[in-house]
N, C-alpha and C positions, 0 to 999 in steps of 0.2 A: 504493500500500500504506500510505506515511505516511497519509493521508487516510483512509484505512478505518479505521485504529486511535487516532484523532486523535478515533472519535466513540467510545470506548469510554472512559466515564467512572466513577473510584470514587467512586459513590455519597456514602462519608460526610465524603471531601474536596472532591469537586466541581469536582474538574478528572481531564483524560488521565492515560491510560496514559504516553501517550510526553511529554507536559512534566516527568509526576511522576520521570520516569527507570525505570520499572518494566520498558519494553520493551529489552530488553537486544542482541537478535538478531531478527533477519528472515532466512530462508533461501528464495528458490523456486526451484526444480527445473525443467526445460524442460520435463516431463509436467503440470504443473498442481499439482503436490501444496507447501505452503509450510509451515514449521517458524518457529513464533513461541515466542522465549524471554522468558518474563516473570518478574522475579524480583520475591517479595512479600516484606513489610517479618517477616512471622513464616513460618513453618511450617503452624502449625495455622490459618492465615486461613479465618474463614471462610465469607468472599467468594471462595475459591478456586472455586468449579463456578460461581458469577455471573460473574467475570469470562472464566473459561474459555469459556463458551456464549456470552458477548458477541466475544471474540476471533473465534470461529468462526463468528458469525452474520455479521459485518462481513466480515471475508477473504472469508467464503465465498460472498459476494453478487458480490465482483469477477467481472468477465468472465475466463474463463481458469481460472478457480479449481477445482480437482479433489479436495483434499485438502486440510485442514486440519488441524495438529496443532499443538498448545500446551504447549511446554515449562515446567514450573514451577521456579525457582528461587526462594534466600530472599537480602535484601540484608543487607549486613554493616552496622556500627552508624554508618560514618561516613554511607553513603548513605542508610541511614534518617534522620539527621538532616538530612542536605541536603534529603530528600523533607519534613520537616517546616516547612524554613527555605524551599522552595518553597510548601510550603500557607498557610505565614504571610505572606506576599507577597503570596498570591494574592488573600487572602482580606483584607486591605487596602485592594489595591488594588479590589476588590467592593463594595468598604463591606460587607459580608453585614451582616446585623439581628443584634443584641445579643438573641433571643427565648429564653423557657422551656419551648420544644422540645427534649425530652432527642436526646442525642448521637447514643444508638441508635434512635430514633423512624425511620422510612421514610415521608421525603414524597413522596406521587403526587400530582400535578397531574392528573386526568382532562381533556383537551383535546380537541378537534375544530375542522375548519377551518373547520365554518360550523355553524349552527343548523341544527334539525329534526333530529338524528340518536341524540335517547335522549340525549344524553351525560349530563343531571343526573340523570335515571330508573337509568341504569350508576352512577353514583357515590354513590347514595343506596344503594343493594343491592349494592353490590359493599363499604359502609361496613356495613352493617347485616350481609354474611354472615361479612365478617372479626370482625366484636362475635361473632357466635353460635360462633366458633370459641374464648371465653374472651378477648379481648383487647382494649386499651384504644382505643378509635379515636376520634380525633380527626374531626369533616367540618367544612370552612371552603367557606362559598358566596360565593368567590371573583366571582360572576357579579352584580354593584352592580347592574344596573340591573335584569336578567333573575329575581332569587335568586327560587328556587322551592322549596327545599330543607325547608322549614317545613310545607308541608303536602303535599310527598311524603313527609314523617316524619309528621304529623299531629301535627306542636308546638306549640304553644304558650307564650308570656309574654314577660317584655321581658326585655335583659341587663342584670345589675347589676355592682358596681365594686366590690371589695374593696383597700383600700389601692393604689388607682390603679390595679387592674387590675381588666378585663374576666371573669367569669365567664363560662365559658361553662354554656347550659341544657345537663344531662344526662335520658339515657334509657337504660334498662335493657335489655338485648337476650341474654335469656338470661344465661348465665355472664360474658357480654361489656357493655361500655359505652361507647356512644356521647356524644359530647363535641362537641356543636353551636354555630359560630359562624356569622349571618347576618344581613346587613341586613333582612331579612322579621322579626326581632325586634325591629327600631328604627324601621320605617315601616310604616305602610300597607301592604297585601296590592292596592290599587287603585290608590296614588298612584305615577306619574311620579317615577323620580329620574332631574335632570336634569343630569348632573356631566358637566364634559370631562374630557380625561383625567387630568390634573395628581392632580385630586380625585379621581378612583377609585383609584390611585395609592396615594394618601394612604389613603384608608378601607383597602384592604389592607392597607398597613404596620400599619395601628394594629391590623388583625384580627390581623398576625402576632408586632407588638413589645409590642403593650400586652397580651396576652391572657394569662391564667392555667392556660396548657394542662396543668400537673401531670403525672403521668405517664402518656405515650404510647406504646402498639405503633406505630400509623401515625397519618398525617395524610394523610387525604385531602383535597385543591382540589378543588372545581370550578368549572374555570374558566367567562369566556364565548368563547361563540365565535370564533373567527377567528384573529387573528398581528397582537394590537392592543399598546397601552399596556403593561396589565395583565402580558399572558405578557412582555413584555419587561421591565418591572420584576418579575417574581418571580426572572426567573434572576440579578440582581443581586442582589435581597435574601436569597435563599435559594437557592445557587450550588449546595448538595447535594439539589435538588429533582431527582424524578423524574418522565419523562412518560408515563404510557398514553395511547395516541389511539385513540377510538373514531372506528369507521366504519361505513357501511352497504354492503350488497352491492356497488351500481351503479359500474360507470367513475369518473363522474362525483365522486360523493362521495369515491371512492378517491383522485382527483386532486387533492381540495381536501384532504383529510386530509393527504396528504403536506409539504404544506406546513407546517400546525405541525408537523412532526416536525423537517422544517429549521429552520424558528425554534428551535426547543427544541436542537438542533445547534450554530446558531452563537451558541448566548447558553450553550453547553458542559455543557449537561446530558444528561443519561442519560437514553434512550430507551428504556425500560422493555418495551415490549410494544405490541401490535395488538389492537384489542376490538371485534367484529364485533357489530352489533347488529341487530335488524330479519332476522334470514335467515331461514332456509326457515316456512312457515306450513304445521300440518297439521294436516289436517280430524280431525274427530272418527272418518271410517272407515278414517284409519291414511296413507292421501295427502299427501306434503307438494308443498306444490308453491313454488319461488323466486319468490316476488310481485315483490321489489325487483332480482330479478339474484342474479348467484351469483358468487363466488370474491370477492370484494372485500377482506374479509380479509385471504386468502391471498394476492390480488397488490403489496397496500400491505404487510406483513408481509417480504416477498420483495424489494420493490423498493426497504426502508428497512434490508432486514438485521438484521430482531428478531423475536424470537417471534410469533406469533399466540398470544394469552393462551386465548383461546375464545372461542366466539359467543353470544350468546343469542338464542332464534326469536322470531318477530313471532307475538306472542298478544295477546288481546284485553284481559288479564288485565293487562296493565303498565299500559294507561290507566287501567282500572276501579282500579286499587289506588293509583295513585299518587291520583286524584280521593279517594279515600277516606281516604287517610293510611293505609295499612298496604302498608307493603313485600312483594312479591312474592315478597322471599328469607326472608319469615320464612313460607311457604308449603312445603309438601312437593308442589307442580306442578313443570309443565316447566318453567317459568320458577325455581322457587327451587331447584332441584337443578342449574340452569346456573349462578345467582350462586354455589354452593357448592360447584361444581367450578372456578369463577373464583378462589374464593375463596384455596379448597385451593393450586391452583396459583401464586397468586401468593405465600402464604405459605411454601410449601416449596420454590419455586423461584426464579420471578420477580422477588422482593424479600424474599428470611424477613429478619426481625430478627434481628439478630446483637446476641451479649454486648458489654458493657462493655470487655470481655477481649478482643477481636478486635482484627484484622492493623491496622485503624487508626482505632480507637474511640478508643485513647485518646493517641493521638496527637494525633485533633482536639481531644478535649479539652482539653490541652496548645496548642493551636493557637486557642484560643474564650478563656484562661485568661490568655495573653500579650497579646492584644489587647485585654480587658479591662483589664489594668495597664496597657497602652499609653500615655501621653501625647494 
Protein backbone atom coordinates (compact mmCIF):
# COMPACT_ATOMS: atom_id res chain seq x y z
CA UNK A 1 0.00 0.00 0.00
CA UNK A 2 3.10 2.26 1.12
CA UNK A 3 4.31 1.66 -2.54
CA UNK A 4 1.01 2.44 -4.38
CA UNK A 5 0.91 5.93 -2.61
CA UNK A 6 4.68 6.44 -2.76
CA UNK A 7 3.85 7.17 -6.70
CA UNK A 8 1.20 9.61 -6.05
CA UNK A 9 3.01 12.96 -6.46
CA UNK A 10 2.18 16.86 -5.84
CA UNK A 11 2.76 18.20 -8.94
CA UNK A 12 3.92 21.72 -7.99
CA UNK A 13 6.32 20.36 -5.10
CA UNK A 14 7.45 17.39 -6.62
CA UNK A 15 7.77 14.87 -4.33
CA UNK A 16 4.98 12.07 -2.39
CA UNK A 17 2.19 12.12 -0.73
CA UNK A 18 3.46 10.01 2.01
CA UNK A 19 7.35 11.98 2.41
CA UNK A 20 5.28 15.21 2.32
CA UNK A 21 3.23 13.83 5.46
CA UNK A 22 -0.13 14.43 3.64
CA UNK A 23 -1.19 10.79 4.05
CA UNK A 24 -2.27 10.65 7.44
CA UNK A 25 -4.21 7.00 7.63
CA UNK A 26 -4.42 4.00 5.65
CA UNK A 27 -7.48 1.63 6.75
CA UNK A 28 -8.37 -1.88 4.61
CA UNK A 29 -11.02 -3.88 5.53
CA UNK A 30 -10.98 -7.94 4.83
CA UNK A 31 -13.73 -7.21 1.92
CA UNK A 32 -11.32 -5.20 -0.34
CA UNK A 33 -12.70 -1.97 0.21
CA UNK A 34 -9.42 0.74 1.95
CA UNK A 35 -10.04 4.21 3.42
CA UNK A 36 -7.12 6.76 2.66
CA UNK A 37 -6.97 9.91 4.85
CA UNK A 38 -5.18 12.73 3.38
CA UNK A 39 -4.91 15.86 4.92
CA UNK A 40 -4.04 19.13 2.43
CA UNK A 41 -2.08 22.09 3.49
CA UNK A 42 -5.68 24.43 2.62
CA UNK A 43 -9.35 23.70 2.40
CA UNK A 44 -10.05 25.05 -0.88
CA UNK A 45 -6.88 23.09 -2.66
CA UNK A 46 -7.26 22.93 -5.74
CA UNK A 47 -5.54 19.95 -6.59
CA UNK A 48 -8.07 18.22 -4.22
CA UNK A 49 -10.05 16.00 -7.31
CA UNK A 50 -6.15 15.59 -8.90
CA UNK A 51 -4.81 14.09 -6.06
CA UNK A 52 -8.07 12.25 -5.00
CA UNK A 53 -8.28 10.34 -8.66
CA UNK A 54 -4.59 9.68 -8.32
CA UNK A 55 -5.15 8.14 -4.69
CA UNK A 56 -7.73 5.98 -6.22
CA UNK A 57 -6.14 5.14 -9.47
CA UNK A 58 -2.85 3.72 -7.56
CA UNK A 59 -4.90 1.78 -4.58
CA UNK A 60 -7.01 0.64 -6.95
CA UNK A 61 -4.73 -1.03 -9.25
CA UNK A 62 -3.55 -3.28 -6.06
CA UNK A 63 -4.49 -6.82 -6.20
CA UNK A 64 -7.33 -7.32 -3.62
CA UNK A 65 -8.53 -3.80 -4.12
CA UNK A 66 -12.47 -3.47 -4.11
CA UNK A 67 -13.07 -0.04 -3.00
CA UNK A 68 -11.42 2.97 -2.68
CA UNK A 69 -12.35 5.89 -0.63
CA UNK A 70 -10.33 9.11 0.12
CA UNK A 71 -10.72 10.98 3.08
CA UNK A 72 -9.82 14.60 2.99
CA UNK A 73 -8.58 16.57 5.66
CA UNK A 74 -6.74 20.09 6.18
CA UNK A 75 -3.06 20.30 8.10
CA UNK A 76 -2.77 22.73 10.80
CA UNK A 77 0.16 25.51 10.51
CA UNK A 78 2.97 23.65 12.22
CA UNK A 79 2.66 20.80 9.74
CA UNK A 80 2.22 22.86 6.98
CA UNK A 81 5.54 24.32 7.79
CA UNK A 82 7.24 21.16 8.29
CA UNK A 83 5.61 20.02 4.68
CA UNK A 84 7.54 23.36 3.54
CA UNK A 85 10.97 22.77 5.54
CA UNK A 86 10.53 19.11 3.78
CA UNK A 87 10.16 20.60 0.08
CA UNK A 88 13.02 22.88 0.97
CA UNK A 89 15.23 19.90 1.54
CA UNK A 90 14.18 18.34 -1.07
CA UNK A 91 14.59 20.58 -3.58
CA UNK A 92 18.36 21.04 -2.41
CA UNK A 93 19.01 18.24 -2.34
CA UNK A 94 17.74 18.04 -6.44
CA UNK A 95 19.60 20.94 -7.25
CA UNK A 96 16.14 21.62 -9.21
CA UNK A 97 17.11 24.68 -12.06
CA UNK A 98 16.86 28.30 -10.87
CA UNK A 99 14.34 28.61 -14.47
CA UNK A 100 11.47 31.40 -15.49
CA UNK A 101 8.95 28.97 -15.55
CA UNK A 102 6.17 30.44 -13.44
CA UNK A 103 5.16 28.55 -10.38
CA UNK A 104 1.69 27.67 -11.76
CA UNK A 105 2.84 26.77 -15.21
CA UNK A 106 2.00 22.41 -15.65
CA UNK A 107 5.03 20.73 -17.14
CA UNK A 108 4.40 17.55 -19.27
CA UNK A 109 7.01 15.75 -20.46
CA UNK A 110 5.36 13.70 -23.40
CA UNK A 111 7.41 10.28 -23.35
CA UNK A 112 7.41 6.97 -24.81
CA UNK A 113 9.61 3.97 -24.43
CA UNK A 114 10.90 3.68 -27.90
CA UNK A 115 10.42 5.48 -31.34
CA UNK A 116 7.93 5.17 -34.08
CA UNK A 117 4.86 5.71 -31.99
CA UNK A 118 3.57 9.57 -32.85
CA UNK A 119 4.91 10.80 -29.74
CA UNK A 120 6.38 14.20 -31.39
CA UNK A 121 3.11 14.38 -33.82
CA UNK A 122 0.80 13.97 -29.90
CA UNK A 123 2.96 16.62 -28.51
CA UNK A 124 2.91 19.15 -31.32
CA UNK A 125 -1.29 18.85 -31.34
CA UNK A 126 -1.83 18.07 -28.13
CA UNK A 127 0.44 21.97 -27.74
CA UNK A 128 -1.37 23.49 -30.41
CA UNK A 129 -5.04 22.23 -29.08
CA UNK A 130 -4.37 23.50 -25.54
CA UNK A 131 -3.15 27.24 -27.47
CA UNK A 132 -6.77 27.02 -29.31
CA UNK A 133 -8.36 26.70 -25.88
CA UNK A 134 -6.85 30.67 -25.06
CA UNK A 135 -3.75 29.69 -23.38
CA UNK A 136 -0.08 30.32 -23.13
CA UNK A 137 1.94 27.16 -24.02
CA UNK A 138 5.20 26.76 -23.98
CA UNK A 139 6.61 23.32 -26.54
CA UNK A 140 10.51 22.45 -25.70
CA UNK A 141 11.94 19.79 -28.27
CA UNK A 142 13.56 18.10 -25.76
CA UNK A 143 14.59 15.30 -28.40
CA UNK A 144 18.62 16.98 -29.41
CA UNK A 145 19.23 14.74 -31.83
CA UNK A 146 15.74 13.56 -33.21
CA UNK A 147 13.86 17.48 -32.97
CA UNK A 148 11.26 17.57 -35.44
CA UNK A 149 9.03 19.86 -33.96
CA UNK A 150 9.84 22.96 -36.43
CA UNK A 151 8.39 21.67 -39.22
CA UNK A 152 5.42 19.60 -37.70
CA UNK A 153 4.75 23.54 -36.69
CA UNK A 154 5.98 24.66 -40.04
CA UNK A 155 8.45 27.38 -38.36
CA UNK A 156 10.65 28.88 -39.08
CA UNK A 157 14.08 31.26 -38.12
CA UNK A 158 16.82 31.02 -35.66
CA UNK A 159 16.71 31.82 -31.72
CA UNK A 160 17.97 35.09 -30.53
CA UNK A 161 19.28 36.33 -26.92
CA UNK A 162 17.84 39.06 -25.07
CA UNK A 163 20.09 40.17 -22.03
CA UNK A 164 21.51 36.48 -21.99
CA UNK A 165 18.46 34.88 -22.55
CA UNK A 166 17.18 32.68 -25.08
CA UNK A 167 13.86 33.91 -26.95
CA UNK A 168 11.81 31.72 -27.68
CA UNK A 169 10.10 31.95 -31.79
CA UNK A 170 6.26 32.53 -31.11
CA UNK A 171 3.05 31.53 -33.09
CA UNK A 172 -0.27 32.59 -32.99
CA UNK A 173 -2.94 29.71 -32.45
CA UNK A 174 -6.20 31.39 -32.39
CA UNK A 175 -6.92 33.17 -28.85
CA UNK A 176 -3.87 31.00 -27.67
CA UNK A 177 0.16 31.12 -28.05
CA UNK A 178 2.45 28.93 -28.65
CA UNK A 179 6.07 29.41 -27.24
CA UNK A 180 8.76 27.25 -29.20
CA UNK A 181 12.04 26.13 -28.07
CA UNK A 182 14.33 23.63 -30.41
CA UNK A 183 17.50 22.75 -31.71
CA UNK A 184 15.93 22.49 -35.48
CA UNK A 185 16.33 26.60 -34.92
CA UNK A 186 20.07 26.34 -34.21
CA UNK A 187 21.13 23.47 -36.88
CA UNK A 188 20.52 22.01 -39.97
CA UNK A 189 17.08 20.37 -40.75
CA UNK A 190 19.89 17.49 -42.52
CA UNK A 191 22.93 17.75 -40.21
CA UNK A 192 23.81 14.85 -37.76
CA UNK A 193 24.04 16.12 -34.07
CA UNK A 194 26.49 14.10 -32.70
CA UNK A 195 26.53 14.65 -28.66
CA UNK A 196 26.81 11.89 -25.90
CA UNK A 197 25.02 12.23 -23.34
CA UNK A 198 26.83 14.75 -20.91
CA UNK A 199 26.17 17.35 -23.90
CA UNK A 200 22.52 16.64 -24.52
CA UNK A 201 22.22 17.02 -20.86
CA UNK A 202 23.66 20.37 -21.10
CA UNK A 203 21.63 21.61 -24.26
CA UNK A 204 18.57 20.81 -22.06
CA UNK A 205 19.53 22.73 -19.04
CA UNK A 206 20.39 25.63 -21.03
CA UNK A 207 16.76 25.18 -23.05
CA UNK A 208 15.23 25.17 -19.42
CA UNK A 209 17.64 27.60 -17.28
CA UNK A 210 18.62 30.07 -19.87
CA UNK A 211 15.28 30.53 -21.66
CA UNK A 212 12.84 33.45 -21.42
CA UNK A 213 9.72 31.50 -21.02
CA UNK A 214 7.44 34.65 -19.72
CA UNK A 215 4.27 33.79 -18.96
CA UNK A 216 3.19 30.08 -19.02
CA UNK A 217 -0.30 27.92 -18.83
CA UNK A 218 1.93 24.71 -19.66
CA UNK A 219 5.07 23.57 -20.91
CA UNK A 220 5.08 20.86 -22.85
CA UNK A 221 8.69 18.35 -23.51
CA UNK A 222 9.15 16.38 -25.90
CA UNK A 223 11.04 14.00 -25.06
CA UNK A 224 13.25 11.38 -27.02
CA UNK A 225 12.71 8.16 -26.92
CA UNK A 226 13.55 5.46 -24.54
CA UNK A 227 14.79 5.66 -20.39
CA UNK A 228 18.19 7.52 -21.52
CA UNK A 229 20.35 10.54 -20.16
CA UNK A 230 17.88 13.03 -20.89
CA UNK A 231 14.56 11.79 -18.97
CA UNK A 232 16.94 11.03 -16.20
CA UNK A 233 18.26 14.57 -15.98
CA UNK A 234 14.93 16.22 -16.37
CA UNK A 235 13.49 14.71 -13.17
CA UNK A 236 16.49 16.33 -11.39
CA UNK A 237 16.24 19.57 -12.98
CA UNK A 238 12.61 19.87 -12.81
CA UNK A 239 11.44 17.58 -9.83
CA UNK A 240 7.71 19.20 -10.58
CA UNK A 241 7.70 17.61 -14.12
CA UNK A 242 4.89 15.64 -15.21
CA UNK A 243 4.79 12.42 -17.60
CA UNK A 244 2.11 11.54 -20.28
CA UNK A 245 3.26 8.23 -22.01
CA UNK A 246 2.11 7.76 -25.29
CA UNK A 247 1.47 4.23 -26.66
CA UNK A 248 0.20 2.34 -29.53
CA UNK A 249 -2.34 -0.55 -29.51
CA UNK A 250 0.15 -3.71 -29.70
CA UNK A 251 1.57 -5.80 -26.46
CA UNK A 252 4.55 -5.00 -27.47
CA UNK A 253 4.66 -1.36 -27.57
CA UNK A 254 2.47 -1.40 -24.30
CA UNK A 255 5.43 -3.33 -22.73
CA UNK A 256 8.07 -0.82 -23.63
CA UNK A 257 5.84 2.12 -22.66
CA UNK A 258 5.68 0.81 -19.28
CA UNK A 259 8.92 1.30 -18.63
CA UNK A 260 9.31 5.11 -18.99
CA UNK A 261 6.43 5.27 -16.66
CA UNK A 262 8.97 3.43 -14.10
CA UNK A 263 11.75 5.61 -14.97
CA UNK A 264 9.43 8.78 -14.42
CA UNK A 265 8.49 6.78 -10.84
CA UNK A 266 11.66 6.24 -9.54
CA UNK A 267 13.28 9.75 -10.48
CA UNK A 268 9.54 10.74 -8.24
CA UNK A 269 7.56 12.29 -10.75
CA UNK A 270 3.94 12.34 -11.51
CA UNK A 271 2.54 10.03 -13.95
CA UNK A 272 0.12 12.11 -15.58
CA UNK A 273 -1.81 9.80 -17.90
CA UNK A 274 -1.86 7.13 -20.83
CA UNK A 275 -2.08 8.44 -24.79
CA UNK A 276 -3.09 5.95 -27.09
CA UNK A 277 -2.06 6.79 -30.57
CA UNK A 278 -2.40 4.90 -33.94
CA UNK A 279 -5.97 3.00 -32.94
CA UNK A 280 -8.65 1.82 -34.61
CA UNK A 281 -8.43 3.12 -38.76
CA UNK A 282 -11.88 3.72 -40.41
CA UNK A 283 -12.67 3.50 -43.86
CA UNK A 284 -14.41 6.14 -45.44
CA UNK A 285 -17.84 3.53 -45.49
CA UNK A 286 -18.07 3.85 -41.74
CA UNK A 287 -15.80 0.35 -40.89
CA UNK A 288 -13.20 0.66 -38.42
CA UNK A 289 -11.11 -1.97 -38.23
CA UNK A 290 -7.70 -2.23 -35.30
CA UNK A 291 -4.75 -2.39 -37.98
CA UNK A 292 -2.09 -2.20 -34.89
CA UNK A 293 -4.14 -4.32 -32.08
CA UNK A 294 -6.55 -3.17 -29.70
CA UNK A 295 -6.63 -2.35 -25.97
CA UNK A 296 -3.16 -1.16 -25.45
CA UNK A 297 -4.13 1.89 -23.86
CA UNK A 298 -6.29 0.44 -21.69
CA UNK A 299 -3.99 -2.29 -20.47
CA UNK A 300 -0.77 0.14 -19.80
CA UNK A 301 -3.25 2.70 -18.22
CA UNK A 302 -4.59 -0.27 -15.83
CA UNK A 303 -1.37 -1.95 -15.37
CA UNK A 304 0.42 1.77 -14.26
CA UNK A 305 -2.68 2.99 -12.36
CA UNK A 306 -3.52 6.34 -14.29
CA UNK A 307 -5.94 7.58 -16.54
CA UNK A 308 -6.03 6.72 -20.12
CA UNK A 309 -6.18 10.49 -21.24
CA UNK A 310 -7.71 9.34 -24.92
CA UNK A 311 -6.69 7.93 -28.19
CA UNK A 312 -6.37 9.20 -31.32
CA UNK A 313 -7.16 6.90 -34.70
CA UNK A 314 -4.49 6.13 -37.39
CA UNK A 315 -5.44 8.54 -40.24
CA UNK A 316 -3.64 9.27 -43.10
CA UNK A 317 -4.03 13.00 -42.29
CA UNK A 318 -1.28 13.18 -39.36
CA UNK A 319 1.60 12.27 -41.86
CA UNK A 320 0.18 14.45 -44.61
CA UNK A 321 -0.09 17.48 -42.14
CA UNK A 322 2.75 17.14 -40.07
CA UNK A 323 4.85 16.98 -43.97
CA UNK A 324 3.20 20.13 -44.54
CA UNK A 325 3.56 22.12 -41.26
CA UNK A 326 -0.02 22.44 -40.39
CA UNK A 327 -1.20 20.80 -37.35
CA UNK A 328 -4.20 18.30 -37.49
CA UNK A 329 -5.61 19.87 -34.32
CA UNK A 330 -6.12 23.07 -35.99
CA UNK A 331 -8.47 20.81 -38.32
CA UNK A 332 -12.30 20.37 -37.43
CA UNK A 333 -11.45 16.19 -38.73
CA UNK A 334 -11.35 13.10 -36.75
CA UNK A 335 -8.11 13.78 -35.97
CA UNK A 336 -8.59 17.44 -34.46
CA UNK A 337 -11.77 16.91 -32.54
CA UNK A 338 -9.44 13.93 -30.78
CA UNK A 339 -6.57 16.50 -29.86
CA UNK A 340 -9.49 18.77 -28.47
CA UNK A 341 -11.08 16.28 -26.56
CA UNK A 342 -7.39 15.42 -25.23
CA UNK A 343 -7.17 18.78 -24.93
CA UNK A 344 -10.26 19.56 -22.95
CA UNK A 345 -9.52 16.64 -20.71
CA UNK A 346 -6.34 17.39 -19.80
CA UNK A 347 -7.05 20.98 -18.81
CA UNK A 348 -10.10 20.32 -16.71
CA UNK A 349 -8.86 17.38 -15.30
CA UNK A 350 -5.61 15.76 -15.83
CA UNK A 351 -3.56 18.65 -15.02
CA UNK A 352 -5.81 22.20 -15.04
CA UNK A 353 -3.74 25.14 -13.91
CA UNK A 354 -4.21 26.09 -10.68
CA UNK A 355 -4.17 29.84 -9.17
CA UNK A 356 -1.27 31.42 -7.44
CA UNK A 357 -3.70 31.08 -4.54
CA UNK A 358 -3.63 27.24 -4.37
CA UNK A 359 -3.14 24.50 -1.49
CA UNK A 360 0.78 24.84 -2.51
CA UNK A 361 1.56 27.43 -5.15
CA UNK A 362 2.69 29.59 -2.82
CA UNK A 363 4.25 27.77 -0.74
CA UNK A 364 6.65 26.79 -3.46
CA UNK A 365 7.09 29.99 -4.13
CA UNK A 366 8.36 30.56 -0.64
CA UNK A 367 10.37 27.21 -1.34
CA UNK A 368 12.04 28.75 -5.08
CA UNK A 369 12.47 32.38 -2.85
CA UNK A 370 14.63 30.62 0.07
CA UNK A 371 16.90 28.88 -2.15
CA UNK A 372 17.55 31.80 -4.04
CA UNK A 373 18.84 33.77 -0.97
CA UNK A 374 20.49 30.45 -0.12
CA UNK A 375 24.27 30.72 0.32
Amino acid sequence: MRAALLGVIDPELGDNIVDLGMVRAVTVDPDGRVEVRVDLTVAGCPLRTQLRSDVEARVGSLPGVRLVEVVMGVMDAAERSALMDRARRKAQEDRALATDIPATARILAVSSGKGGVGKSSVTVNLAVALAQRGLVVGLLDADIWGFSVPRLLGMQGELTAEGKKIVPLEKQVGPGLLKVVSMGFLADEESAIMWRGLILNRAVQQFLEDVRWGELDYLLIDMPPGTGDIQMGLARMLPRTEVLVVTTPPIAAQKVAARAADMARKGHLRVAGVIENMSDFTCDHGTSYALFGAGGGERLSAEIGVPLVGAVPLHPDMAASGDAGTPVALSRGVLGLAFEALAARIAEEVAPVVEVSGCTARLLEKVEAALGDAP
